[in-house]
C-alpha positions as CSV (number, residue, x, y, z in Angstrom):
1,X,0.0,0.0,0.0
2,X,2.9,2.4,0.7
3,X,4.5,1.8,-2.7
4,X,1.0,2.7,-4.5
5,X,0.8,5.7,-2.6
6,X,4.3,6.7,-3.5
7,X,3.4,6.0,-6.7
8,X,0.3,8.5,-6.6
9,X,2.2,11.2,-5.1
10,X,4.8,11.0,-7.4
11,X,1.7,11.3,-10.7
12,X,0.3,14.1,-8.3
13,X,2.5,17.1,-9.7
14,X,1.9,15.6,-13.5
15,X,-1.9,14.9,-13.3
16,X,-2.7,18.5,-14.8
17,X,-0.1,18.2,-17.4
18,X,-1.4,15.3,-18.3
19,X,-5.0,16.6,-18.6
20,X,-4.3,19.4,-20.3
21,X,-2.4,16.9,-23.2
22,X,-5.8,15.1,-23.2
23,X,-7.1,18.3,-24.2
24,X,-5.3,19.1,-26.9
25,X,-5.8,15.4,-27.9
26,X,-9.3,16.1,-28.2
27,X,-8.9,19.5,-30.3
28,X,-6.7,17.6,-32.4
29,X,-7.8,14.0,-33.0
30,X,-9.6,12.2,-30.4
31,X,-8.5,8.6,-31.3
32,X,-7.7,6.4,-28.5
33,X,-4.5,4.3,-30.0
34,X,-2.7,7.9,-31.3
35,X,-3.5,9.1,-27.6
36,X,-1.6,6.0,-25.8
37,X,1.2,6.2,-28.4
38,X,1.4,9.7,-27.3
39,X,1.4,9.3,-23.9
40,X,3.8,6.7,-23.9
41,X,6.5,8.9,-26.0
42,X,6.1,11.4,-22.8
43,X,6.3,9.8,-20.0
44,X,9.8,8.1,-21.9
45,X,10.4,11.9,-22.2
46,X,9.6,12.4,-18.5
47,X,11.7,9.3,-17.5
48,X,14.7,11.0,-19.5
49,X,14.4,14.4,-18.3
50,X,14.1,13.2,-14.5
51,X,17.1,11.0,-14.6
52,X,19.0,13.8,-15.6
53,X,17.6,16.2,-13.1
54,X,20.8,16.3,-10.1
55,X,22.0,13.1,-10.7
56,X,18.3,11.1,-10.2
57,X,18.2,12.3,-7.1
58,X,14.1,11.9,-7.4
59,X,14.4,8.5,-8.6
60,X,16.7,7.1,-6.0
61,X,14.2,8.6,-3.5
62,X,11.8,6.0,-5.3
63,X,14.7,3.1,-5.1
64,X,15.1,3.6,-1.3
65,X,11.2,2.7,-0.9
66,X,11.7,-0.2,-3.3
67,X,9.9,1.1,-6.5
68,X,12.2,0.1,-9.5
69,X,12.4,2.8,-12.0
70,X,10.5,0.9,-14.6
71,X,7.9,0.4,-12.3
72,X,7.2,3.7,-11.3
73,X,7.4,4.8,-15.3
74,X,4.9,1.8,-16.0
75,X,2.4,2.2,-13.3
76,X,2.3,6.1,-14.1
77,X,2.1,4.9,-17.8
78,X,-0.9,2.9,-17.1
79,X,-2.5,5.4,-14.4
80,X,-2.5,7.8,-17.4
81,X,-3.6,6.0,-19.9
82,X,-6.6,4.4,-17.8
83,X,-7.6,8.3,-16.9
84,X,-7.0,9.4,-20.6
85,X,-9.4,6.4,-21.8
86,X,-11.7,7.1,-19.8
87,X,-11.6,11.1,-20.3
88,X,-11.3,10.1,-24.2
89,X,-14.9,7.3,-23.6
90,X,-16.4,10.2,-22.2
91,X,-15.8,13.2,-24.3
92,X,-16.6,10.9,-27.7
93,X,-20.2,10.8,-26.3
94,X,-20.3,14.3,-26.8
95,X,-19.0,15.3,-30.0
């Protein structure tokens, strides 16, 4: 339960990023596999940029707990694309 919880607080800070990419996925084209093809090449982005960030200092934080890195990317990978499938469900209804 602790290593979930990390998990969420660690999405915490990129949940509105994250919305506001399903937005313009929206505006642009609303199609669920060009969404998760797109999510994926940003969280590989995200992965990148925070293992550069002072030496991974935020990733090791996530090693001391026992999270590997690949589970943390994964499990944010998959919280996203469960909220961005359902966001995407929803909004299809509508247009």
């Amino acid at each position: 339960m602790q290593k979930l919880s990390s998990i969420i607080i660690f999405y915490r800070p990129f949940f509105f990023w994250s919305f506001a990419v399903n937005i313009l996925l929206t505006v642009f084209n609303p199609k669920i596999i060009p969404a998760i093809s797109i999510k994926l090449i940003l969280v590989i982005f995200l992965w990148f940029i925070l293992s550069r960030v002072n030496g991974g200092k935020v990733i090791n934080l996530y090693k001391d707990v026992g999270i590997s890195t690949f589970k943390l990317f994964g499990s944010i990978f998959l919280i996203d694309i469960l909220i961005t499938l359902v966001y995407l469900l929803v909004i299809k209804e509508f247009i």
